[in-house]
ZASEVEX-985004 format. One line per 8 residues: number of its first residue (from 1); their letters; for each residue x negated, y, z negated of N, C-alpha, C. Coordinates in steps of 0.2 Angstrom, whole numbers, plus 5000, padded with zeros to 4 digits. Last residue first. Layout:
NUM> a> X/Y/Z/X/Y/Z/X/Y/Z ~ ...
END
This chain:
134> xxxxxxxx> 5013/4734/4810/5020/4733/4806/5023/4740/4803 ~ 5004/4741/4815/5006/4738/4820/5012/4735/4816 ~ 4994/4757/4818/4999/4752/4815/5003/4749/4819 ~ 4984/4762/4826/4983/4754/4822/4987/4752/4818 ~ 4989/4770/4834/4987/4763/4836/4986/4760/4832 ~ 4993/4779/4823/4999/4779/4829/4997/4772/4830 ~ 4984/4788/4817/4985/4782/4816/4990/4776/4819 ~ 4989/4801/4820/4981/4801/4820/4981/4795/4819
126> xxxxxxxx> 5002/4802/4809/4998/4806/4811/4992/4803/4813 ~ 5010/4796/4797/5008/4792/4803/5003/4797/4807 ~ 5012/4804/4786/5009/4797/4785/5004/4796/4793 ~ 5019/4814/4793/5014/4817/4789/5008/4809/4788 ~ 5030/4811/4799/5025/4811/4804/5017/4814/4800 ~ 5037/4803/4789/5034/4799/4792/5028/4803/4796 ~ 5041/4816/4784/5037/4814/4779/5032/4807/4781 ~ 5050/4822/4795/5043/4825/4792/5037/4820/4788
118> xxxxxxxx> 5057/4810/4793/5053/4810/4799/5048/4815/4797 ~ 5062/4801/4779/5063/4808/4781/5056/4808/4786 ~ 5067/4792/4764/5067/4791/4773/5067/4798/4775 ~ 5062/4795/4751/5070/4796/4755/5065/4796/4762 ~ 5049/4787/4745/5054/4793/4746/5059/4791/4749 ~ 5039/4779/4731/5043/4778/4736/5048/4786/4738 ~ 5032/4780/4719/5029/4782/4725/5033/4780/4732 ~ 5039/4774/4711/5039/4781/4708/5036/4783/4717
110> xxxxxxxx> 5039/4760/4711/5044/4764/4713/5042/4770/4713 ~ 5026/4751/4713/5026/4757/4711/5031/4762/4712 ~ 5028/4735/4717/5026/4740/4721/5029/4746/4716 ~ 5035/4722/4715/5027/4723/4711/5025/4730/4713 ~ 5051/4726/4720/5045/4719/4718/5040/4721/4715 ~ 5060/4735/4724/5052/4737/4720/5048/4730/4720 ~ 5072/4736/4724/5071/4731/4726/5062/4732/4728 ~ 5078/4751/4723/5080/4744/4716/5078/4738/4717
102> xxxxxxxx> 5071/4756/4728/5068/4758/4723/5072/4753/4719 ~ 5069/4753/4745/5073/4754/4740/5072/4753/4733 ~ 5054/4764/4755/5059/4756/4751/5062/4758/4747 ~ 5045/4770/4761/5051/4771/4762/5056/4762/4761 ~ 5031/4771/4761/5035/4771/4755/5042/4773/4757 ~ 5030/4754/4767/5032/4760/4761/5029/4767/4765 ~ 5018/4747/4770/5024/4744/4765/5026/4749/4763 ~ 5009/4745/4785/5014/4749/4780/5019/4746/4777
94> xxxxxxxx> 4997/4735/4791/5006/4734/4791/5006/4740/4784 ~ 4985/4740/4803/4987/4740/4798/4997/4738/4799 ~ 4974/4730/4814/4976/4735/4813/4980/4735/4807 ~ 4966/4718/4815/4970/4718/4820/4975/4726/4820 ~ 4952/4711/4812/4957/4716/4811/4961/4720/4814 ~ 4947/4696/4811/4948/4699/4814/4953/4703/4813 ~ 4937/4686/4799/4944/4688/4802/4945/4695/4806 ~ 4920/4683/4803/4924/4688/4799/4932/4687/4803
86> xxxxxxxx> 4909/4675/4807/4912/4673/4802/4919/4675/4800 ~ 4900/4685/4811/4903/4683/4816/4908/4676/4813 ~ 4899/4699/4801/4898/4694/4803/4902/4690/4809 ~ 4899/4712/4790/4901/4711/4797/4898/4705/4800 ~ 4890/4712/4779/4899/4712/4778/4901/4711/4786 ~ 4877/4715/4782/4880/4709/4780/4886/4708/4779 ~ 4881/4727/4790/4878/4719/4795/4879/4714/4791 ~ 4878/4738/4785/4883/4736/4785/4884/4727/4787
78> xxxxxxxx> 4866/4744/4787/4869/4744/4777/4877/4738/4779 ~ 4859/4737/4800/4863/4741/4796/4865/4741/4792 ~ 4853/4726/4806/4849/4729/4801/4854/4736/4800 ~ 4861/4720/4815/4856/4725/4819/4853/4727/4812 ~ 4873/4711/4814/4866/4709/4814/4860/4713/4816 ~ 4884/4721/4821/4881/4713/4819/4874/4714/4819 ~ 4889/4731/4829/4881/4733/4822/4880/4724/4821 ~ 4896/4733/4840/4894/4730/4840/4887/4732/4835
70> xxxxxxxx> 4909/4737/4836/4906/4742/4838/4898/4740/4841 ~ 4922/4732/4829/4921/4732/4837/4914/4736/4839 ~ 4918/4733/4818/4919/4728/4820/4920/4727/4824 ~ 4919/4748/4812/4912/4742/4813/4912/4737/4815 ~ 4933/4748/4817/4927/4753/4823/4922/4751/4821 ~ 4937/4743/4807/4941/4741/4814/4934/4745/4818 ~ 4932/4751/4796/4932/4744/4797/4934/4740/4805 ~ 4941/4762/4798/4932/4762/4802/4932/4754/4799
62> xxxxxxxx> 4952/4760/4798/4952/4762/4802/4943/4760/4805 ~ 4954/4757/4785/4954/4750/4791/4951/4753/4795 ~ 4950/4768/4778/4946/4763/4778/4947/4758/4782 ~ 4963/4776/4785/4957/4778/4786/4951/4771/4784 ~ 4974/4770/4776/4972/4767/4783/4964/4771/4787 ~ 4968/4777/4764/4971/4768/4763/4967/4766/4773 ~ 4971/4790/4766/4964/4786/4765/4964/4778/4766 ~ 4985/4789/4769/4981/4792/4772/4974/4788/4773
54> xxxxxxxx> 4989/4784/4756/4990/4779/4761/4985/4782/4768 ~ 4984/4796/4750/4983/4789/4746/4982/4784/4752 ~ 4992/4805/4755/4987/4806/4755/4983/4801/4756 ~ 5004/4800/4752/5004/4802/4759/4997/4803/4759 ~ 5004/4791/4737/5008/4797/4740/5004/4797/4749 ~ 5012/4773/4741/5005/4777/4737/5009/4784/4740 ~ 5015/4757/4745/5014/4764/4745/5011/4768/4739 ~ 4998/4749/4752/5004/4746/4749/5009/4757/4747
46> xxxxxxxx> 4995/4743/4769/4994/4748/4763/5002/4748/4761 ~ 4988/4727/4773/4992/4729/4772/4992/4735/4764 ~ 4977/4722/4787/4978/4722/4780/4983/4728/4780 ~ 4982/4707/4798/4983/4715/4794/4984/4718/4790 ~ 4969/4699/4805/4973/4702/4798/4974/4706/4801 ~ 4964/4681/4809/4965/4688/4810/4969/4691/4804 ~ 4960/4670/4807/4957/4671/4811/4958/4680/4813 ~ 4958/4661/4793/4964/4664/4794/4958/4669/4801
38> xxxxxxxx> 4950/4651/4786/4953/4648/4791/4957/4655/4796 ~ 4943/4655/4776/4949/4650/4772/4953/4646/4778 ~ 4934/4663/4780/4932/4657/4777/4936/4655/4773 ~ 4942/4676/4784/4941/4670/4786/4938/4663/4787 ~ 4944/4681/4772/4948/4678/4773/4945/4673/4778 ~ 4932/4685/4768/4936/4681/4763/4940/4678/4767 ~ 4931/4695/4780/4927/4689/4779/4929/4684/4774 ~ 4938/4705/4776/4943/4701/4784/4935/4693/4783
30> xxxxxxxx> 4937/4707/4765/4942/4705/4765/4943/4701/4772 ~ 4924/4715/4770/4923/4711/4764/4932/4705/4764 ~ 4931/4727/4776/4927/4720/4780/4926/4714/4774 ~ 4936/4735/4766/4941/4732/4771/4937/4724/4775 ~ 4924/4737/4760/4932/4733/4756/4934/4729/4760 ~ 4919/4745/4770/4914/4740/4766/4920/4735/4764 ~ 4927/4755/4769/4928/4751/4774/4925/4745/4773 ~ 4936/4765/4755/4928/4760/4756/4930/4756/4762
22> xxxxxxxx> 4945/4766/4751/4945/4771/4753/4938/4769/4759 ~ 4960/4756/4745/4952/4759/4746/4952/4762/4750 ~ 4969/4745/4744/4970/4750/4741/4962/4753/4738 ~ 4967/4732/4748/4967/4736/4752/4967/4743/4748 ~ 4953/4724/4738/4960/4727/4737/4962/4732/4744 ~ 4945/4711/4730/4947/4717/4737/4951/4718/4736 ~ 4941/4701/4723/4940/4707/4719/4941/4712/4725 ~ 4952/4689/4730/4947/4689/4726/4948/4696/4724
14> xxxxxxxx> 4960/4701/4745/4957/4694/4742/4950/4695/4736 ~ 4973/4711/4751/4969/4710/4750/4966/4703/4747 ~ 4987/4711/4755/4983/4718/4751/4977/4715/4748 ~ 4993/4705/4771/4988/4702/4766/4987/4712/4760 ~ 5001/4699/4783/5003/4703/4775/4997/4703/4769 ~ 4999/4693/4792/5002/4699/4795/5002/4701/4789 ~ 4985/4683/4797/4989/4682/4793/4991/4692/4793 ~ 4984/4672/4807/4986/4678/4808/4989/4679/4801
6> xxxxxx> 4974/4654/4810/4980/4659/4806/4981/4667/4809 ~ 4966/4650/4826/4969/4650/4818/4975/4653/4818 ~ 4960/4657/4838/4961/4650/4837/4960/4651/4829 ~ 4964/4669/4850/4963/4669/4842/4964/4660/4841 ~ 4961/4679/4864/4962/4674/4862/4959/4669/4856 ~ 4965/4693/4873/4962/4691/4867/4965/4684/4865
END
C-alpha cells in the first residue's frame, strides 16, 4: 500500500465527529474531513470509557474499515455518500486507556481508567486483535 500525504496516528475525531460512537457513518464522515485537509490516513482514536463503551467505540471503526474496503462507492447505498474516493484511509484503531495514570489524566475521564490487569485487556481487546494498531 502506497499513501501520498499525512498519517495522522491520533485523531478523536473532526468538527461535530467524535470517535466516541457507535455509528460507523461517524467514523467515515471523520476519515472524509480529514482528508480534505490533506491527511491520507487515520487512526481514529478510542478515548477510555468502561469495556463495553470502548467495545462499541472499536466496533464502529470496525464496520467503517469493512465499508471502505468493501467496495459500496458509489453504488446507491445509505452509505456512498460518506464513502468517497476523497476519504482518509482507516488504517485501524489507537487505544487511549484505560490503563493510564490517573494523575496525568490530561482531558481524559480519570474515573474510567483501571489498574493494568490482563483479564481486563483481554476483555477490551477480544475480536479486535487486527485493527488495533497503537
Amino acid at each position: 500500500m502506497k499513501l501520498k500525504g499525512f498519517i495522522d496516528i491520533h485523531t478523536h475525531g473532526i468538527s461535530r465527529y467524535d470517535t466516541r460512537t457507535e455509528n460507523p457513518e461517524d467514523i467515515l464522515k471523520i476519515a472524509e474531513l480529514h482528508a480534505s485537509s490533506g491527511t491520507a490516513a487515520i487512526l481514529p482514536t478510542i478515548y477510555s470509557g468502561t469495556i463495553q463503551q470502548m467495545r462499541g467505540n472499536m466496533e464502529a471503526v470496525r464496520k467503517a474499515m469493512k465499508i471502505q474496503g468493501s467496495g459500496v462507492r458509489g453504488q446507491g447505498t445509505k452509505n456512498s455518500s460518506l464513502v468517497t474516493d476523497h476519504s482518509s484511509l482507516i488504517l485501524g484503531v489507537h487505544l487511549e486507556g484505560p490503563f493510564l495514570n490517573p494523575v496525568r489524566c490530561g482531558a481524559q475521564d480519570k474515573s474510567f481508567f483501571v489498574k493494568p490487569a490482563i483479564s481486563s485487556l483481554k476483555k477490551i481487546i477480544d475480536g479486535y486483535e487486527n485493527i488495533i494498531k497503537v
